[in-house]
C-alpha positions in Angstrom: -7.6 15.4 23.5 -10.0 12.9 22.0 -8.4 9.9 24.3 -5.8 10.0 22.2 -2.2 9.7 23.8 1.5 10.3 23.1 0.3 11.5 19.7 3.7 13.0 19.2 5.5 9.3 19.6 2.4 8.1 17.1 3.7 10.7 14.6 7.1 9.4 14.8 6.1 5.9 14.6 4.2 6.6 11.5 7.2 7.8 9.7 9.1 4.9 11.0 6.7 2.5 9.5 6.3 4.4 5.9 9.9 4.1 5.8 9.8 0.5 5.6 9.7 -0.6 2.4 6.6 -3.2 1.7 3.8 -4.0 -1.2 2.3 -0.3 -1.0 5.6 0.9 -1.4 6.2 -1.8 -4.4 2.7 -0.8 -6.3 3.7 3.1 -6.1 7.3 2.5 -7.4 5.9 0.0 -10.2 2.8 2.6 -11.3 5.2 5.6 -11.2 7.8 3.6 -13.2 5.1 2.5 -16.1 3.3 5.8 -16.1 4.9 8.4 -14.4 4.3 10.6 -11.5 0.3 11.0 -12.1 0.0 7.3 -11.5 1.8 6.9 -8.8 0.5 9.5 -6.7 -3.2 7.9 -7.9 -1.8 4.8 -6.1 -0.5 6.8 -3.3 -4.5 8.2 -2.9 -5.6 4.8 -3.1 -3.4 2.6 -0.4 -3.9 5.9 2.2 -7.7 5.4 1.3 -7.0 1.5 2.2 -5.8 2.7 5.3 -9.0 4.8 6.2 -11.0 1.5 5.6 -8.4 -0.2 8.0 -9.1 2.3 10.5 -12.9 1.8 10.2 -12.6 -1.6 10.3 -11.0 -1.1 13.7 -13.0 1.1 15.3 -16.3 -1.2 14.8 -14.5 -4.0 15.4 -14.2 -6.1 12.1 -10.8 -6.4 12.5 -10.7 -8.1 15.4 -13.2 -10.4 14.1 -11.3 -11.5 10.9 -7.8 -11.9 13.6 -9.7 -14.0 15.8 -11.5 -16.1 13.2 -8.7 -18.3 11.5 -10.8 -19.5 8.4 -11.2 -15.8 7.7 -7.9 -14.3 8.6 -6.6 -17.4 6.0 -9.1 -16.3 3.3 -7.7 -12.8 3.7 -4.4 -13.7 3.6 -4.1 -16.3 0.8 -6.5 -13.7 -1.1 -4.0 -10.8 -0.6 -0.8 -13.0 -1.9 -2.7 -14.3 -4.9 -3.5 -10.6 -5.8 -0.1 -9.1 -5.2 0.8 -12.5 -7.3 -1.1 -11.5 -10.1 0.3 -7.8 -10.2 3.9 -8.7 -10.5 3.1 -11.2 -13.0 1.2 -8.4 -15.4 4.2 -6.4 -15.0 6.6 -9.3 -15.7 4.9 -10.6 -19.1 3.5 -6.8 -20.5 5.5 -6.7 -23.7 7.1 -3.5 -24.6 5.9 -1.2 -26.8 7.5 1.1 -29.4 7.9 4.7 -29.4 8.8 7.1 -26.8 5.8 8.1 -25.5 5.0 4.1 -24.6 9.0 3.2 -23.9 8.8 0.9 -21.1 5.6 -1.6 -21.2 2.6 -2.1 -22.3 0.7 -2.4 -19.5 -0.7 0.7 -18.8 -4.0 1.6 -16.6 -6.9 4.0 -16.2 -5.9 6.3 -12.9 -9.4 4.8 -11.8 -8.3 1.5 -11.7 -4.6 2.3 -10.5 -6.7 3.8 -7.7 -8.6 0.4 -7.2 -5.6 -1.6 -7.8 -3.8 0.2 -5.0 -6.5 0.4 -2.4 -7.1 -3.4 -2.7 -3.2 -4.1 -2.3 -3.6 -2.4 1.1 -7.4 -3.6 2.1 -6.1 -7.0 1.3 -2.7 -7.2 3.2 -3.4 -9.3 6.6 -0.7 -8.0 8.2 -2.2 -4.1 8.2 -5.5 -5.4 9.7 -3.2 -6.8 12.4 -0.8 -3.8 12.7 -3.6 -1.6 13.1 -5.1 -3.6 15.8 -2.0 -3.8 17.8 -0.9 -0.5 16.6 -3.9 2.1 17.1 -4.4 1.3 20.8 -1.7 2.0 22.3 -2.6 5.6 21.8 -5.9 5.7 22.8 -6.7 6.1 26.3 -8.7 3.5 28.5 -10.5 5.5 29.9 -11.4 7.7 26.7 -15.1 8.6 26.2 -15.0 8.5 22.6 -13.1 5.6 21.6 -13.9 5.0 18.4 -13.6 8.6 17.3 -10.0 8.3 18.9 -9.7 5.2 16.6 -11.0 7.3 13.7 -8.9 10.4 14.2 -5.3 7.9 14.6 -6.3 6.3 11.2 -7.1 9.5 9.5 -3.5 11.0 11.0 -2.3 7.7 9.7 -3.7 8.0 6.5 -2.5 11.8 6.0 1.4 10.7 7.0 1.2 8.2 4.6 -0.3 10.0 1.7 2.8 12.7 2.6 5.4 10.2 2.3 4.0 7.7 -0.5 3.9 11.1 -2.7 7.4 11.7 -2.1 8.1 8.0 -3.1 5.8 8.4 -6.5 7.5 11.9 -7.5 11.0 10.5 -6.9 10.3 7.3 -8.6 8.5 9.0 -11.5 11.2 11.3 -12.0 13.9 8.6 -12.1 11.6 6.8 -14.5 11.2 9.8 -16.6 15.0 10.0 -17.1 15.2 6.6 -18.0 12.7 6.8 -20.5 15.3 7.5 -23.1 16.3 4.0 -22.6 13.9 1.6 -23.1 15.6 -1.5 -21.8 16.5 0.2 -18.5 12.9 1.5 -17.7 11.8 -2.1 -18.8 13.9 -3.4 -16.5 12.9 -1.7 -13.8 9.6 -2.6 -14.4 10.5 -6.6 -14.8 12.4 -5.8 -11.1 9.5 -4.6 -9.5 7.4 -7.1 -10.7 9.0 -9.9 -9.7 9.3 -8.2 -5.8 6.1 -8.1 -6.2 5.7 -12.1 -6.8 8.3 -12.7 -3.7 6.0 -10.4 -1.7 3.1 -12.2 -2.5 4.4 -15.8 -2.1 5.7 -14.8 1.2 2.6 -13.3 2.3 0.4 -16.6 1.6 2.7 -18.9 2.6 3.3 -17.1 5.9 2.6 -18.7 8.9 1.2 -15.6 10.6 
């Protein structure tokens, strides 16, 4: 239906993947840790709108353009590590604040920008514009009359999988921050943890060779 194929092994895949932990995974457990379950299922929104744009982007092509241009796919990719950089490094030097309702840190966010924030972490990672070039076609049919809707309707499914599972991952990580809250050292360091996988992820991601 739709030239899509073996949409039931794309399902599975999906799940696979989302199981994997990476930066999207990072941003939700970091939001959900500093703020709780509202934020991190804002962030889960946002990096599942990331991979609508990821799926647009491969449908008219732009993906393949930044891939096969290396000055771009560099731009992209330094750009991406800087950001993810920069978030770890908020969440390693916001001080933390007194009183329970703020136990934890200081750094805390609009769910607008949290939205922004985790939407850009996705746009921005290289190695989804790749994954959703070599990923998406295998399930569309060559001979499909509608390609790009069958590009369209994969990203969207994609999108929805992920939103399912990244809101498990922000409610259970919200949770377990909520319980910590009563200790203020632990939630912070949870926070400091986070942010420094963040860093790693971001070092490795610019200084990757691919």
């Amino acid at each position: 239906m739709f030239g899509i194929s073996n949409f039931g092994l794309f399902l599975v895949a999906v799940l696979l993947l989302n199981a994997t932990p990476g930066p999207d995974t990072a941003y939700i457990v970091g939001r959900s840790i500093a703020q709780g379950r509202a934020a991190g299922l804002m962030s889960a929104l946002g990096i599942s709108v990331g991979c609508c744009v990821h799926a647009l982007a491969s449908a008219v092509g732009l993906s393949a353009i930044l891939a096969a241009s290396a000055t771009a796919f560099m731009f992209i990719k330094l750009a991406g590590g800087a950001y993810l950089v920069y978030l770890g490094l908020r969440m390693l030097l916001a001080k933390q604040t007194a009183g329970p309702a703020a136990a934890g840190s200081g750094d805390l966010r609009s769910l607008k920008t949290i939205f922004l924030q985790a939407m850009l972490t996705n746009v921005l990672n290289p190695k989804v514009i790749l994954f959703f070039l070599a990923f998406i076609p295998q399930f569309v049919r060559t001979d499909a009359p509608q390609k790009t809707l069958a590009f369209l309707l994969l990203g969207v499914a994609f999108a929805a999988i992920s939103m399912c599972w990244n809101s498990g991952t922000a409610f259970l990580a919200g949770t377990l921050a909520r319980r910590a809250g009563r200790s203020p050292r632990v939630r912070l360091w949870l926070e400091r943890t986070v942010g420094a996988t963040f860093v790693a992820l971001g070092a490795k991601l610019a200084l990757s060779k691919t």
